[in-house]
TITORSE-802841 format. One record per residue (C-alpha): chain; x, y, z. Coordinates in nm, 2 decimals, always signed. Layout:
N
@c->A | east->X | north->Y | up->Z
...
// end
This chain:
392
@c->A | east->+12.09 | north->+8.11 | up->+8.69
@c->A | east->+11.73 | north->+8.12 | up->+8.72
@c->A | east->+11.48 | north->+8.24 | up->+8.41
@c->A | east->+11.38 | north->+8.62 | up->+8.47
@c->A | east->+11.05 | north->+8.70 | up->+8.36
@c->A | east->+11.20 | north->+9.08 | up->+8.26
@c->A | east->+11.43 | north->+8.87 | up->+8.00
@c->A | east->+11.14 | north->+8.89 | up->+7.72
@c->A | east->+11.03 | north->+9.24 | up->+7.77
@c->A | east->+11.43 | north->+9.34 | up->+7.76
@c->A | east->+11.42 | north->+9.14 | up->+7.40
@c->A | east->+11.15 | north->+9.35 | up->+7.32
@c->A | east->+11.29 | north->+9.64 | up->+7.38
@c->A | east->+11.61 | north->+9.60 | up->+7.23
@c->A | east->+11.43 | north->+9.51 | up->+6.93
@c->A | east->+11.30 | north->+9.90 | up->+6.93
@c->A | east->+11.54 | north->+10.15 | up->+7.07
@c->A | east->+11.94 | north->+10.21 | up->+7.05
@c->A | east->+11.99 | north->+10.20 | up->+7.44
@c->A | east->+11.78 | north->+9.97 | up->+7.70
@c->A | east->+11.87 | north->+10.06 | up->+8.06
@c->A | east->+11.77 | north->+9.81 | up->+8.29
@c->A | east->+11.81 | north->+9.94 | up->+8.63
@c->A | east->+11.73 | north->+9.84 | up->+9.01
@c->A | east->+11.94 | north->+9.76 | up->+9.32
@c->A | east->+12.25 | north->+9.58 | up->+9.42
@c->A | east->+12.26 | north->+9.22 | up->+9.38
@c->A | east->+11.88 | north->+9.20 | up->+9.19
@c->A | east->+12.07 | north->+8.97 | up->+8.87
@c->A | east->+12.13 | north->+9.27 | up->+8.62
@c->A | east->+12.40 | north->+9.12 | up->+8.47
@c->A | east->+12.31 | north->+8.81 | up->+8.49
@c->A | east->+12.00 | north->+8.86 | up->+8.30
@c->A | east->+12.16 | north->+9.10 | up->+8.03
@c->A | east->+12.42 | north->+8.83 | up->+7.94
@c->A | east->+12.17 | north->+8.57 | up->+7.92
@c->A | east->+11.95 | north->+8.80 | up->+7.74
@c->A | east->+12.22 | north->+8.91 | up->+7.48
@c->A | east->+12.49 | north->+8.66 | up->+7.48
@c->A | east->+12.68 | north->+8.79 | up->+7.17
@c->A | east->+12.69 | north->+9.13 | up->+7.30
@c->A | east->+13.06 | north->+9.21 | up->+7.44
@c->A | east->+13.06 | north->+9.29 | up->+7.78
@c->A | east->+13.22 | north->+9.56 | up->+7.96
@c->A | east->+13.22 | north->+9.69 | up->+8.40
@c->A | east->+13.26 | north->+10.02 | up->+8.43
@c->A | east->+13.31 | north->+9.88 | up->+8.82
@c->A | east->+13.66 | north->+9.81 | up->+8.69
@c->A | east->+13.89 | north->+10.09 | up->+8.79
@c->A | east->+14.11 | north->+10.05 | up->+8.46
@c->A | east->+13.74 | north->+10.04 | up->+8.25
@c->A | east->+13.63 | north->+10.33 | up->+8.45
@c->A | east->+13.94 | north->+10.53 | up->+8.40
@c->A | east->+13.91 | north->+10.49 | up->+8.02
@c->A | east->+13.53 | north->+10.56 | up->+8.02
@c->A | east->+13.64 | north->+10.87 | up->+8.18
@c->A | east->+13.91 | north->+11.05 | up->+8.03
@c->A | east->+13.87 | north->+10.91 | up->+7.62
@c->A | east->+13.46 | north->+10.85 | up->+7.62
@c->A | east->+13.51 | north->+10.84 | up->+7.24
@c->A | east->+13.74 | north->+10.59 | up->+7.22
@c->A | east->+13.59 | north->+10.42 | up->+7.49
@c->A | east->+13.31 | north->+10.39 | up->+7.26
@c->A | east->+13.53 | north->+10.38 | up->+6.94
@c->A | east->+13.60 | north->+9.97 | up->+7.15
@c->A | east->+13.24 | north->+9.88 | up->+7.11
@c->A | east->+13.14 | north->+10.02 | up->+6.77
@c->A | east->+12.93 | north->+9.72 | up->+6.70
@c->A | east->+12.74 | north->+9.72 | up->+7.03
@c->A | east->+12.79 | north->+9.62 | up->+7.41
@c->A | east->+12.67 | north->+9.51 | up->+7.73
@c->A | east->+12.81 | north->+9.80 | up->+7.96
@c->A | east->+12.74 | north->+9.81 | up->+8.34
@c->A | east->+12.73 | north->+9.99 | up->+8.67
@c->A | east->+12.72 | north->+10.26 | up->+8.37
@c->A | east->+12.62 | north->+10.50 | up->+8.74
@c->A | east->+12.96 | north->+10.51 | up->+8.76
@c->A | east->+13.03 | north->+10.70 | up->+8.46
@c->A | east->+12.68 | north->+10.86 | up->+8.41
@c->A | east->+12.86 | north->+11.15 | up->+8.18
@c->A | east->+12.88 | north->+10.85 | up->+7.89
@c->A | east->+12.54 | north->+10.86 | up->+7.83
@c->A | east->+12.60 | north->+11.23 | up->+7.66
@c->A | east->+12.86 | north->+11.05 | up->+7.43
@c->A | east->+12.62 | north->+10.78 | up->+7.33
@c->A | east->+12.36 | north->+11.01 | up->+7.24
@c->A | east->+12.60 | north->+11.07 | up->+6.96
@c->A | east->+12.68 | north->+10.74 | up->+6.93
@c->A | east->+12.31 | north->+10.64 | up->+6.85
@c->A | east->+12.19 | north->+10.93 | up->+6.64
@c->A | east->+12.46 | north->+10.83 | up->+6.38
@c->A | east->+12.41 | north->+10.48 | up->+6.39
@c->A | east->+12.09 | north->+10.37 | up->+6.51
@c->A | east->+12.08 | north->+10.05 | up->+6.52
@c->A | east->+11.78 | north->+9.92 | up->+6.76
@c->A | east->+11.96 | north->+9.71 | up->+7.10
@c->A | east->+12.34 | north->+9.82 | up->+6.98
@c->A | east->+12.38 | north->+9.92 | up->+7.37
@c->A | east->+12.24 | north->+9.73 | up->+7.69
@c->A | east->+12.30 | north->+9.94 | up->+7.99
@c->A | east->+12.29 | north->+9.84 | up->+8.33
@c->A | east->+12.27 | north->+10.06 | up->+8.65
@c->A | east->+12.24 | north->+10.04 | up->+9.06
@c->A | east->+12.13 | north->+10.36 | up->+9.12
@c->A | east->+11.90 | north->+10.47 | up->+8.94
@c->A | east->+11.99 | north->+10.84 | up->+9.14
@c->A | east->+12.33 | north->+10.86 | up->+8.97
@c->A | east->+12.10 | north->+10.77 | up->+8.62
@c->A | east->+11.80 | north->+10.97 | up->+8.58
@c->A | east->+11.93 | north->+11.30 | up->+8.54
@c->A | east->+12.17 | north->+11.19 | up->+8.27
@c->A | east->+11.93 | north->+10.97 | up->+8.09
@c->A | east->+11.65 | north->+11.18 | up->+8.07
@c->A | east->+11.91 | north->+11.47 | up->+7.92
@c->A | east->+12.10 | north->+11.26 | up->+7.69
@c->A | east->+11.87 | north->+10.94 | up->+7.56
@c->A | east->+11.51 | north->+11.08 | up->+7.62
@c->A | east->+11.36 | north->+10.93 | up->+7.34
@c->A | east->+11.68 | north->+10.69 | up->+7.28
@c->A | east->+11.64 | north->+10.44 | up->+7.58
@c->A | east->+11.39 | north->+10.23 | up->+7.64
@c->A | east->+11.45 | north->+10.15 | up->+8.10
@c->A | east->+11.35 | north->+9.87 | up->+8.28
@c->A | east->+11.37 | north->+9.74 | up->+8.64
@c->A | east->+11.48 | north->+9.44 | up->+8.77
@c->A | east->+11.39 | north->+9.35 | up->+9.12
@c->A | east->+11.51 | north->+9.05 | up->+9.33
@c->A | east->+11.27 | north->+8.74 | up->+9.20
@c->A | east->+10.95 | north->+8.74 | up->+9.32
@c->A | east->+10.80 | north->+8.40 | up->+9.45
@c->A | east->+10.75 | north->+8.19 | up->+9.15
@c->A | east->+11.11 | north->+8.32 | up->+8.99
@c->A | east->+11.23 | north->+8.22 | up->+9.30
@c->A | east->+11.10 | north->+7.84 | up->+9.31
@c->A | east->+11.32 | north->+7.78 | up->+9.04
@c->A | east->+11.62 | north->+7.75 | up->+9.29
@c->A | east->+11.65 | north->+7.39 | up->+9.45
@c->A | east->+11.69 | north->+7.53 | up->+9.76
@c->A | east->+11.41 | north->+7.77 | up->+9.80
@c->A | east->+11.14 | north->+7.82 | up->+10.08
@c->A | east->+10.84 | north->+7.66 | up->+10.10
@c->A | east->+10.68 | north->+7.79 | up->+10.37
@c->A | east->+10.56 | north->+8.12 | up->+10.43
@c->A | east->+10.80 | north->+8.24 | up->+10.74
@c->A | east->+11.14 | north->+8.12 | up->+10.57
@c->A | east->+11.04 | north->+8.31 | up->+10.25
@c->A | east->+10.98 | north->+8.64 | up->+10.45
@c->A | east->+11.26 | north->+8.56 | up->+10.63
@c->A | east->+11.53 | north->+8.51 | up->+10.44
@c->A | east->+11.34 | north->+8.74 | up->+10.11
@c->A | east->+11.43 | north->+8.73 | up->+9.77
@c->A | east->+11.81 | north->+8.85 | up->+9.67
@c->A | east->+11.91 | north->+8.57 | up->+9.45
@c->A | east->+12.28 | north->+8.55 | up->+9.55
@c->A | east->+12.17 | north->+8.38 | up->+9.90
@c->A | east->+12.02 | north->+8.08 | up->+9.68
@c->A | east->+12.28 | north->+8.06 | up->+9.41
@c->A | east->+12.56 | north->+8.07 | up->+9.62
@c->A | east->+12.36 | north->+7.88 | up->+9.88
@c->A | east->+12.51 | north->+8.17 | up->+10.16
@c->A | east->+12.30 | north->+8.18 | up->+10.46
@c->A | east->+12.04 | north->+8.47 | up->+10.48
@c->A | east->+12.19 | north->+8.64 | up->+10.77
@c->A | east->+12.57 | north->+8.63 | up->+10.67
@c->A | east->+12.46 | north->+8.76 | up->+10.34
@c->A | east->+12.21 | north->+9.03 | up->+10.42
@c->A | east->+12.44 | north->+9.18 | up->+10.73
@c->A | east->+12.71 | north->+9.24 | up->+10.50
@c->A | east->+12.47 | north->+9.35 | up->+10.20
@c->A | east->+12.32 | north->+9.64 | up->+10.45
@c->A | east->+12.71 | north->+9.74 | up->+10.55
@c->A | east->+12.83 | north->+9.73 | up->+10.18
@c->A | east->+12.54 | north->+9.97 | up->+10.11
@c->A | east->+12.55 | north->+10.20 | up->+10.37
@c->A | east->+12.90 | north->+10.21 | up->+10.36
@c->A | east->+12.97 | north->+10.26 | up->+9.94
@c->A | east->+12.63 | north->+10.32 | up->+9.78
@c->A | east->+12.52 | north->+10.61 | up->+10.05
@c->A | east->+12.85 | north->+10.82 | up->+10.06
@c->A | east->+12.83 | north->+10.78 | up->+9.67
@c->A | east->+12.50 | north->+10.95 | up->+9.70
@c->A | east->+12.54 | north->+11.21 | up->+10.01
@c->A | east->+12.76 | north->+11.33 | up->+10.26
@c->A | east->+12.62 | north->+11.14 | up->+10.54
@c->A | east->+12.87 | north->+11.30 | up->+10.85
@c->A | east->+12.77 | north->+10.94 | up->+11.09
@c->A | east->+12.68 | north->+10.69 | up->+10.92
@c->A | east->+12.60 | north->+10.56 | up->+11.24
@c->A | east->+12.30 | north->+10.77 | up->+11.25
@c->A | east->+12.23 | north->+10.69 | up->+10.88
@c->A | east->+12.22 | north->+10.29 | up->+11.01
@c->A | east->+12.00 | north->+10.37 | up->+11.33
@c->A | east->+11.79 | north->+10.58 | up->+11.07
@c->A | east->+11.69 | north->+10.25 | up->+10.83
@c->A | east->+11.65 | north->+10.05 | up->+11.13
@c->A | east->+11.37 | north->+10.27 | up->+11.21
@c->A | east->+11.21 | north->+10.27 | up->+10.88
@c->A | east->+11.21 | north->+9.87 | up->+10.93
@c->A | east->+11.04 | north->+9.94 | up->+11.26
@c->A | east->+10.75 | north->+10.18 | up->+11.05
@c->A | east->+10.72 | north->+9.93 | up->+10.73
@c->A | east->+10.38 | north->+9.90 | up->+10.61
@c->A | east->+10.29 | north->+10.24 | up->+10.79
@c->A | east->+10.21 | north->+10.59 | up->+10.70
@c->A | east->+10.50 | north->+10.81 | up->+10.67
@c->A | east->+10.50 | north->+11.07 | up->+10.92
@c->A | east->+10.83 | north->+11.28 | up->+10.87
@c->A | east->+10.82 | north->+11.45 | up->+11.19
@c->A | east->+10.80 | north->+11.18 | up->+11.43
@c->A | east->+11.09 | north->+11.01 | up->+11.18
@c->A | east->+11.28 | north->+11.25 | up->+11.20
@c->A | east->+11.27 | north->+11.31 | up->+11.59
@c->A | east->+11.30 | north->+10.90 | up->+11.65
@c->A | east->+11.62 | north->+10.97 | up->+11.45
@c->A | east->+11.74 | north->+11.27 | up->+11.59
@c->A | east->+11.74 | north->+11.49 | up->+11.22
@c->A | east->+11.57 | north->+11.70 | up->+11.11
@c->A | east->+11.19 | north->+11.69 | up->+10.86
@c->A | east->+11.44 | north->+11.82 | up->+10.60
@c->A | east->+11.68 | north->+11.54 | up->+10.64
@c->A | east->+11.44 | north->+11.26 | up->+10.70
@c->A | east->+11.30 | north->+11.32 | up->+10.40
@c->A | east->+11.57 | north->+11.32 | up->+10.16
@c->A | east->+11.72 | north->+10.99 | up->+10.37
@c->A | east->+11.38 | north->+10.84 | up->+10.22
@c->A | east->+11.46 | north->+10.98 | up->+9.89
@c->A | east->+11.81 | north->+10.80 | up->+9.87
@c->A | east->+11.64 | north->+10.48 | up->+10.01
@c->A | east->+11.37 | north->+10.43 | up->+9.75
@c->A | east->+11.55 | north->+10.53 | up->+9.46
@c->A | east->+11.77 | north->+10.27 | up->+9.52
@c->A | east->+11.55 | north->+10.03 | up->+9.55
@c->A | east->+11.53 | north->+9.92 | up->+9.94
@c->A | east->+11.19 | north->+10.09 | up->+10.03
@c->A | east->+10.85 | north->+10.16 | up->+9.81
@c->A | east->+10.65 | north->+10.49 | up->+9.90
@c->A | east->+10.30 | north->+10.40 | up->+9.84
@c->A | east->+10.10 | north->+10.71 | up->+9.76
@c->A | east->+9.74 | north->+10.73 | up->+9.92
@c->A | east->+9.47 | north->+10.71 | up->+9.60
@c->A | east->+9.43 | north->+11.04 | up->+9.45
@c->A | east->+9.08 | north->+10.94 | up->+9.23
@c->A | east->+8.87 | north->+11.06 | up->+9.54
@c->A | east->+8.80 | north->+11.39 | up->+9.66
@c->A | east->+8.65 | north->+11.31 | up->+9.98
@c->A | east->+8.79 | north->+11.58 | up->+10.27
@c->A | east->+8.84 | north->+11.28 | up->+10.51
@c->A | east->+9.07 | north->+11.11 | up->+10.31
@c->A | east->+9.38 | north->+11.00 | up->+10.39
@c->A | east->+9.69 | north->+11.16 | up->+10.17
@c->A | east->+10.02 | north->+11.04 | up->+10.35
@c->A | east->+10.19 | north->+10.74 | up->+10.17
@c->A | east->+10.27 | north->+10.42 | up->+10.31
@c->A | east->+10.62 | north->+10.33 | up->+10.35
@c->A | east->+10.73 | north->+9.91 | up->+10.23
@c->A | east->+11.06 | north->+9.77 | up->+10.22
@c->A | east->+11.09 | north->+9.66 | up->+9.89
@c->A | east->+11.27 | north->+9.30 | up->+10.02
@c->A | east->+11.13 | north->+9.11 | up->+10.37
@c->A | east->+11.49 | north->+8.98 | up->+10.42
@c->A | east->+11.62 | north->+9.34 | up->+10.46
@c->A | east->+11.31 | north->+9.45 | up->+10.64
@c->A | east->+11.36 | north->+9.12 | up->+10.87
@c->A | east->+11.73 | north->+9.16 | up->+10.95
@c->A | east->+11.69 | north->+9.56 | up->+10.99
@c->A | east->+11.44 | north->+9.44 | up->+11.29
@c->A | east->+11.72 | north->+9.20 | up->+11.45
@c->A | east->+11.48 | north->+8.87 | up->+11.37
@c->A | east->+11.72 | north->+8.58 | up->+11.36
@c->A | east->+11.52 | north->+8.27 | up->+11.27
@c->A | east->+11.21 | north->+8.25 | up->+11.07
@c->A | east->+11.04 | north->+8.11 | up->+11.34
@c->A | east->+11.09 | north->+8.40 | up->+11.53
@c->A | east->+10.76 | north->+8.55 | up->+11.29
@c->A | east->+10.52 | north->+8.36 | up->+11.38
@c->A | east->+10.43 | north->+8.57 | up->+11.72
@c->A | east->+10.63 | north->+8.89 | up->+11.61
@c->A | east->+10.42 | north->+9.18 | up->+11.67
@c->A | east->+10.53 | north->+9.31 | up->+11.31
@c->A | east->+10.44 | north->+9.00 | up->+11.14
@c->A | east->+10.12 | north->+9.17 | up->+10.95
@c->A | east->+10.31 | north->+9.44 | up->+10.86
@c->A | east->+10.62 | north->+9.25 | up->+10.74
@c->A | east->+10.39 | north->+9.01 | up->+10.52
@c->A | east->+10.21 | north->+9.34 | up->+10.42
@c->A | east->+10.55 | north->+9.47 | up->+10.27
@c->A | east->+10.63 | north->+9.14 | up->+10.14
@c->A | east->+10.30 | north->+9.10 | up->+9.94
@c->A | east->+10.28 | north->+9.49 | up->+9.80
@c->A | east->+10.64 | north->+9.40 | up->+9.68
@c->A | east->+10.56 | north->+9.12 | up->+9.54
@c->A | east->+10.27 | north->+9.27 | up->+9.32
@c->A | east->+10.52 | north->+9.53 | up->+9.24
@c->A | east->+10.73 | north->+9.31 | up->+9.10
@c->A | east->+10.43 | north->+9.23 | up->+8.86
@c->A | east->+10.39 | north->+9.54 | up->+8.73
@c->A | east->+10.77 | north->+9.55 | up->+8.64
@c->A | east->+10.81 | north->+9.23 | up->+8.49
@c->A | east->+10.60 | north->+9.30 | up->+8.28
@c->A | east->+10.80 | north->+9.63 | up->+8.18
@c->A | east->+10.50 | north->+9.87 | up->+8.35
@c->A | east->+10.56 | north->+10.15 | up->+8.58
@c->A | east->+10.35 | north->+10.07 | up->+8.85
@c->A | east->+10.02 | north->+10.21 | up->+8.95
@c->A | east->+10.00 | north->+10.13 | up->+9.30
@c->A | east->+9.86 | north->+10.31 | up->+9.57
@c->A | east->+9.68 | north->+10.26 | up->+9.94
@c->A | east->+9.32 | north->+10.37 | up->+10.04
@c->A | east->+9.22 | north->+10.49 | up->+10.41
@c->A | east->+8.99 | north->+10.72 | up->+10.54
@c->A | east->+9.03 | north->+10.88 | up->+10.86
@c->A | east->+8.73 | north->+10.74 | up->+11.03
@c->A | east->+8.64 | north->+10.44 | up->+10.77
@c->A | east->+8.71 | north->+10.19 | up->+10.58
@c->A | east->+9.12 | north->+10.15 | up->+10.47
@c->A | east->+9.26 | north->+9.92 | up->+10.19
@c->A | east->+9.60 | north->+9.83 | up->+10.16
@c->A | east->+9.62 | north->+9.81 | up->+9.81
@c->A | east->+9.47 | north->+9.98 | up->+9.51
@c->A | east->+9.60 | north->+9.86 | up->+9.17
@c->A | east->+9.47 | north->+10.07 | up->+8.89
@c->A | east->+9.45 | north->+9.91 | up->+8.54
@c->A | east->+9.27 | north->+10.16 | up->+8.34
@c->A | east->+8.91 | north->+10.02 | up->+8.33
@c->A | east->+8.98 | north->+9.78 | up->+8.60
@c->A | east->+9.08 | north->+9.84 | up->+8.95
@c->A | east->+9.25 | north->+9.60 | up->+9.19
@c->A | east->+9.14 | north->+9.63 | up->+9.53
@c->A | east->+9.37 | north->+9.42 | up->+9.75
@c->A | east->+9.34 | north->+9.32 | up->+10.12
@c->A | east->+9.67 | north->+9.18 | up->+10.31
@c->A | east->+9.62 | north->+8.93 | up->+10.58
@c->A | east->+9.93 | north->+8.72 | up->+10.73
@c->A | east->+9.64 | north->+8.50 | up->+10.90
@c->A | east->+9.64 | north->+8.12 | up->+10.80
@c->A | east->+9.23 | north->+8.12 | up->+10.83
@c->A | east->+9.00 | north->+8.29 | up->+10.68
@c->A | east->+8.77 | north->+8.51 | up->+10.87
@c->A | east->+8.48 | north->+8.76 | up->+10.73
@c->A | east->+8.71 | north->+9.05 | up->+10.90
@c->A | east->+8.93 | north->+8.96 | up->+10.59
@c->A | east->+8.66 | north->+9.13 | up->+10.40
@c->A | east->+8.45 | north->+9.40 | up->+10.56
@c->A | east->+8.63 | north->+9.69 | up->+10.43
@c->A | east->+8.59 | north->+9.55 | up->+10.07
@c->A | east->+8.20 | north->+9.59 | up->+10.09
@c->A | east->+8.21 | north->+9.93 | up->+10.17
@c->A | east->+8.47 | north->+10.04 | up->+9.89
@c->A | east->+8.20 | north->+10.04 | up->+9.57
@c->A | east->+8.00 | north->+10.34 | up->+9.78
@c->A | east->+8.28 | north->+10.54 | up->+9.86
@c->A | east->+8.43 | north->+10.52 | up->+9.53
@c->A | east->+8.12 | north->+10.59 | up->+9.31
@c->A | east->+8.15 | north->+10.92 | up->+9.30
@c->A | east->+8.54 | north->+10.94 | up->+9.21
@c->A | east->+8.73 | north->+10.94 | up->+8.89
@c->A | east->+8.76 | north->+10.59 | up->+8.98
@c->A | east->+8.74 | north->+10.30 | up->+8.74
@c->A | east->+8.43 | north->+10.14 | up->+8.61
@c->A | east->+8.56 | north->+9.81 | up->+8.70
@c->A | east->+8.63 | north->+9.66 | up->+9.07
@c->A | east->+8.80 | north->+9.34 | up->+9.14
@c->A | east->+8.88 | north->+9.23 | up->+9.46
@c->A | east->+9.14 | north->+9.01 | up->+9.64
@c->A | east->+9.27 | north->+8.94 | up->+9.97
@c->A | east->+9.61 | north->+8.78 | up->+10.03
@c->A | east->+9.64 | north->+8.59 | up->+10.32
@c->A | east->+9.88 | north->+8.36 | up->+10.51
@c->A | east->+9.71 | north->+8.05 | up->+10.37
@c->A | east->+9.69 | north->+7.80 | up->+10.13
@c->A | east->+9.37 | north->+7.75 | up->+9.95
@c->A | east->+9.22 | north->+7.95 | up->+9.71
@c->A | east->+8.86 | north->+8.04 | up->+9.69
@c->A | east->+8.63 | north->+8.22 | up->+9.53
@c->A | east->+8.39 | north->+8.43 | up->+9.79
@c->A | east->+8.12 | north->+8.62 | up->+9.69
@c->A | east->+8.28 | north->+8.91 | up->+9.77
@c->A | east->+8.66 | north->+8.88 | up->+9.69
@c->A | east->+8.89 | north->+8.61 | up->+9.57
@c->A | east->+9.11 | north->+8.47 | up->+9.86
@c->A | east->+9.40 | north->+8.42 | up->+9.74
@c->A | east->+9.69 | north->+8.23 | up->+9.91
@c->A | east->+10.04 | north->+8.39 | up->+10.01
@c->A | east->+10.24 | north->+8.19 | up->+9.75
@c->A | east->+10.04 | north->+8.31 | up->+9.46
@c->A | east->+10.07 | north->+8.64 | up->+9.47
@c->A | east->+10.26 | north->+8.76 | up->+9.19
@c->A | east->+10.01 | north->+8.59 | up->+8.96
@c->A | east->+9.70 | north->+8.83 | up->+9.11
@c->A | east->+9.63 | north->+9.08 | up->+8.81
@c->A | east->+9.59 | north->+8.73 | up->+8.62
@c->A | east->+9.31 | north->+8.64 | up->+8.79
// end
C-alpha cells in the first residue's frame, strides 16, 4: 500500500457526519484506503453473493450485524440500504459509524441524495496521481512510461504489466460494469464506441460526428458519455461560462481521466511508441488536466475546472477557478520551451476584464520538461510536478 492523500480528508469527515461515501472507479484503492483509514471498523463486500443476498432480503438485520459501525463496500450493489441507514443514523448518530464505498457512482447518486442528503459526507478517490504514485519502487520516471502505462495502482502493487492489466480491466468493464448500467444490445459497438472517444481525447465534443463515427445515434452517443464519465473513465470539461462574449466557445472538452486507458484504447504498445505519435499533445493534455483533477479531489473539493477558446482567438486549455484567484493553465508535451508556450496567456487579462471573472490571474504552463522557471509571464512548470500547481 501506498499513502493516499484522500486518507486525511476521509478522517475528517468521519469525524463530522454518520455516513462518508467515498466513491470513484474500479480498481482506484477504495478499500484499501478505507481499511487503512479505519482499521477497527469491521468490514463487510456487498460483492459477496452470500453478503449481498442478506443486504437484500433482511436490510435490518443486515444492519442489526454492524450496530457499532462498519466499513461496507461496492454498497452500488445494494443501493436500496442507504434508505435503511437513514434510519440507522437518525437514531444513533454517531459521526463516522458507517464508511461506504462505491464504483459507480450512477448506481449511488440517486439513492444518496434521497436517503443521506445531509447524512453523508462523499468523496472521490482517483488512481494516484504522480507524486502518490512515486511511492511504488517500481514506478516511472520518465515522462512516456508514466502516460503509458497511467496510474491504476494494481499494475505497480502487483507489479502486472501495463498491457495485460489494462486489456483485461477495459473487458471486465465493458463486459460487467456497462450491462449493470444499460442494455447495450452489442457490446461490440459499445467497445468500437470508447475506442473512438480515445481517438477524440483532449477535443471538443461534437455528438453528431460521434455518433455517426459510431454508427448511433446523437441520443445514444450522448448517454454512452454519460455512463463513461460517471464512472470515472472520461472528464467533460465544460467551456468557461464567466464570459459573455458571442464568439465564445461553449462545447466541452472531452479527457480520459487515466493515460493508460486512453493509451491502450489507441492500440499503443510501448511507451516509446509516444514520442512521434500524432496524439501525443493530446494524450499528455488528458494526462495533465487529470492530474490537476486529482488535486482538487484530494483535497475533498469538487472541482472547478473548465477550458477557454474563442472561435477566432486565443484558447486555453485550462481554467481553474479558486474564488479570488484563477488558474490559467497551458499544456505543452514539448521538452523545450518556446515563447509559443505562452502567447495565448498575454492575451487572456483583456478578454477576461470585462467578465464575472476573478480579480486574480495566475498563470502556468505544463510542459514535457524538467526545469522549472519563473517567466515573466507564466510559471513553466515541469510534467512531473503537476499535481503540486495550485501550490504554487
Amino acid at each position: 500500500m501506498i499513502p493516499r492523500k484522500l486518507q486525511a480528508k476521509a478522517r475528517e469527515l468521519a469525524g463530522f457526519y454518520p455516513v462518508v461515501l467515498i466513491t470513484g472507479p474500479r480498481q482506484a484503492g477504495k478499500t484499501t484506503l478505507c481499511q487503512a483509514a479505519f482499521p477497527d471498523r469491521a468490514y463487510v463486500s456487498l460483492e459477496a453473493l452470500d453478503n449481498r443476498d442478506f443486504a437484500h432480503s433482511d436490510p435490518r438485520g443486515f444492519l442489526a450485524e454492524y450496530r457499532h459501525g462498519a466499513i461496507i463496500d461496492e454498497i452500488q450493489q445494494v443501493p436500496e440500504l442507504t434508505s435503511y441507514l437513514q434510519g440507522e443514523v437518525d437514531s444513533e448518530p454517531e459521526p463516522g459509524r458507517f464508511i461506504l464505498t462505491g464504483s459507480q457512482h450512477f448506481g449511488l447518486s440517486q439513492s444518496i441524495s434521497q436517503s443521506l442528503a445531509g447524512r453523508c459526507g462523499i468523496l472521490a478517490l482517483l488512481p494516484p496521481d504522480y507524486e502518490e504514485l512515486t511511492a511504488f519502487p517500481n514506478a516511472p520516471d520518465d515522462l512516456y512510461t508514466t502516460l503509458w502505462q497511467g496510474a491504476y495502482p494494481r499494475i505497480y502493487d502487483r507489479d502486472i504489466p501495463a498491457h495485460q492489466w489494462l486489456a483485461d480491466y477495459i473487458v471486465t468493464y465493458i463486459e460487467r460494469d456497462v450491462r449493470q448500467v444499460v442494455n447495450v444490445g452489442d457490446l461490440q459497438v459499445f467497445s468500437e464506441f470508447l475506442k473512438l472517444c480515445a481517438g477524440r481525447t483532449a477535443c471538443e465534443i461534437n455528438l453528431s460526428a460521434l455518433g455517426n463515427d459510431a454508427g448511433i445515434s446523437h441520443n445514444t452517443a450522448r448517454a454512452w458519455l454519460s455512463i463513461l464519465e460517471t464512472s470515472y473513465i472520461i472528464h467533460r470539461l465544460p467551456a468557461w461560462h464567466g464570459n459573455i462574449r458571442k464568439q465564445i466557445v461553449k462545447a466541452p472538452k472531452l479527457h480520459f481521466l487515466d493515460s493508460g486507458v486512453a493509451c491502450y484504447l489507441l492500440g499503443i504498445r510501448e511507451p516509446e511508441q509516444l514520442r512521434h505519435h500524432p496524439l501525443r499533445g493530446a494524450i499528455f493534455e488528458s494526462w495533465a488536466v487529470s492530474e490537476l483533477y486529482k488535486a482538487q479531489a484530494n483535497r475533498g473539493e469538487r472541482p472547478r475546472m473548465f477550458h477557454y477558446r474563442e472561435s477566432r482567438g486565443p484558447e486555453i486549455d485550462v481554467l481553474i477557478d479558486q474564488g479570488e484567484c484563477l488558474h490559467a493553465i497551458e499544456i505543452k508535451s514539448g521538452s523545450t520551451a518556446s515563447p509559443d508556450f505562452f502567447k495565448h496567456l498575454q492575451l487572456l487579462p483583456d478578454r477576461l476584464k470585462n467578465s464575472r471573472s476573478p480579480s486574480i490571474i495566475q498563470n502556468h504552463v505544463i510542459y514535457g520538461g524538467e526545469e522549472s522557471q519563473q517567466r515573466s509571464i507564466a510559471q513553466l512548470v515541469p510534467w512531473r510536478n503537476t499535481p503540486g500547481i495550485l501550490s504554487l
